[in-house]
C-alpha positions as CSV (number, residue, x, y, z in Angstrom):
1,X,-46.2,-28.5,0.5
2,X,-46.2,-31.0,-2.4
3,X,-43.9,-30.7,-5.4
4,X,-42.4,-27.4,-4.0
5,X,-39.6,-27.5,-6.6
6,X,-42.0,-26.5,-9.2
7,X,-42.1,-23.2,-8.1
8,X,-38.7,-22.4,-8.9
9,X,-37.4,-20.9,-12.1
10,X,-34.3,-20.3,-13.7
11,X,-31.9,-18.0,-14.1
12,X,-29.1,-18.5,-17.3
13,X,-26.3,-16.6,-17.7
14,X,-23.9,-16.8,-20.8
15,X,-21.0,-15.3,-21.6
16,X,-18.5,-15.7,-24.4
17,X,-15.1,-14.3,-24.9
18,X,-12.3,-15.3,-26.7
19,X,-10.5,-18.1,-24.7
20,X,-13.7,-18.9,-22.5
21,X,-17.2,-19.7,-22.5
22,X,-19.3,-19.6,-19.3
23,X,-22.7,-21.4,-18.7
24,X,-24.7,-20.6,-15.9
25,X,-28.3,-22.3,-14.6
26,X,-29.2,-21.9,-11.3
27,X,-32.8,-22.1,-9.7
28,X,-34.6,-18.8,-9.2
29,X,-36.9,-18.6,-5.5
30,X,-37.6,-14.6,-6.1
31,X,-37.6,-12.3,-8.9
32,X,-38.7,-8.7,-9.0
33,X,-38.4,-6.6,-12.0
34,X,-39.7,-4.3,-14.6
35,X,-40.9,-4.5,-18.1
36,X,-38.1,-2.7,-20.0
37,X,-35.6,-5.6,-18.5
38,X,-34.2,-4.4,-14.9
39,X,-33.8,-6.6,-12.3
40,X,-34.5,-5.5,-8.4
41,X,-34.1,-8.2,-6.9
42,X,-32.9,-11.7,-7.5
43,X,-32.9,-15.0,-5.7
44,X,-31.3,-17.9,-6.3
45,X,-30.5,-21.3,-4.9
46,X,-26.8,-22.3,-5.9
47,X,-23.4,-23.6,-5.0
48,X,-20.3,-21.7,-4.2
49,X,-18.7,-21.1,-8.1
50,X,-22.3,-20.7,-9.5
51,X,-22.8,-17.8,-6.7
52,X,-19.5,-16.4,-7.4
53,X,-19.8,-16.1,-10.7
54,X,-23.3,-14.3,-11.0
55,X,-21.9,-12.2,-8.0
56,X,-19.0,-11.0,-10.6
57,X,-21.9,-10.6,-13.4
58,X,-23.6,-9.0,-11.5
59,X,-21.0,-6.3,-10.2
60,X,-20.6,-6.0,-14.1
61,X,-24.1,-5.1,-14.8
62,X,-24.5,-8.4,-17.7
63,X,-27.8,-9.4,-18.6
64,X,-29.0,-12.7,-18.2
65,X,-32.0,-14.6,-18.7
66,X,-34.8,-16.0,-16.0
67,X,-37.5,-18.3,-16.9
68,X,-40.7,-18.5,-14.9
69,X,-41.8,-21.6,-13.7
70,X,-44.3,-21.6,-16.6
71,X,-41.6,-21.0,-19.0
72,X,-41.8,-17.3,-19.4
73,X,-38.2,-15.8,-20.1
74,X,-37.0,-12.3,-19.8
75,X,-33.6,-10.8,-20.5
76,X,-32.7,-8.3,-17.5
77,X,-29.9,-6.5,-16.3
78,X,-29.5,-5.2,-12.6
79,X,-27.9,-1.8,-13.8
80,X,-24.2,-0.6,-13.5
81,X,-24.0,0.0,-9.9
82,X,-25.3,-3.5,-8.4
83,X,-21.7,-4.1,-7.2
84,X,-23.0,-3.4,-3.5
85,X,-26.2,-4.8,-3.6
86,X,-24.7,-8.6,-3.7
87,X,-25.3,-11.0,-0.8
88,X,-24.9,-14.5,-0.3
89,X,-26.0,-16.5,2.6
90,X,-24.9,-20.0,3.5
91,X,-26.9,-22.7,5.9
């Protein structure tokens, strides 16, 4: 298939405290969700800090942001308890 990076999206996470600021963007393969902003399933192509940290986010039910490959953005959340529904697979 030609140009089969296109297809990807994005997923950005952001997160601000006092001492730190983390910036997350990672490519998005699947996405399935709702319309009032919760997530059921993500996938996403990343290294090992990137995957670790959404893992965390994720555990801690924050929101972040996924963009379409068209450029459609939507701020989800997968709930408060997503902590067991995190996998990660390495090649």
């Amino acid at each position: 298939m030609k140009n089969a990076h296109e297809r990807f999206g994005k997923l950005l996470y952001r997160r601000q405290t006092e001492k730190t600021a983390t910036n997350l963007r990672v490519f998005l393969d699947a996405f399935v969700g709702d319309e009032r902003g919760k997530a059921h399933l993500v996938s996403v192509v990343g290294g090992d800090v990137e995957i670790g940290a959404l893992a965390a986010a994720f555990a801690n039910g924050d929101s972040f942001t996924v963009m379409g490959p068209y450029g459609d953005e939507s701020i989800v959340s997968l709930g408060e308890n997503s902590g067991s529904a995190v996998w990660s697979r390495y090649w």
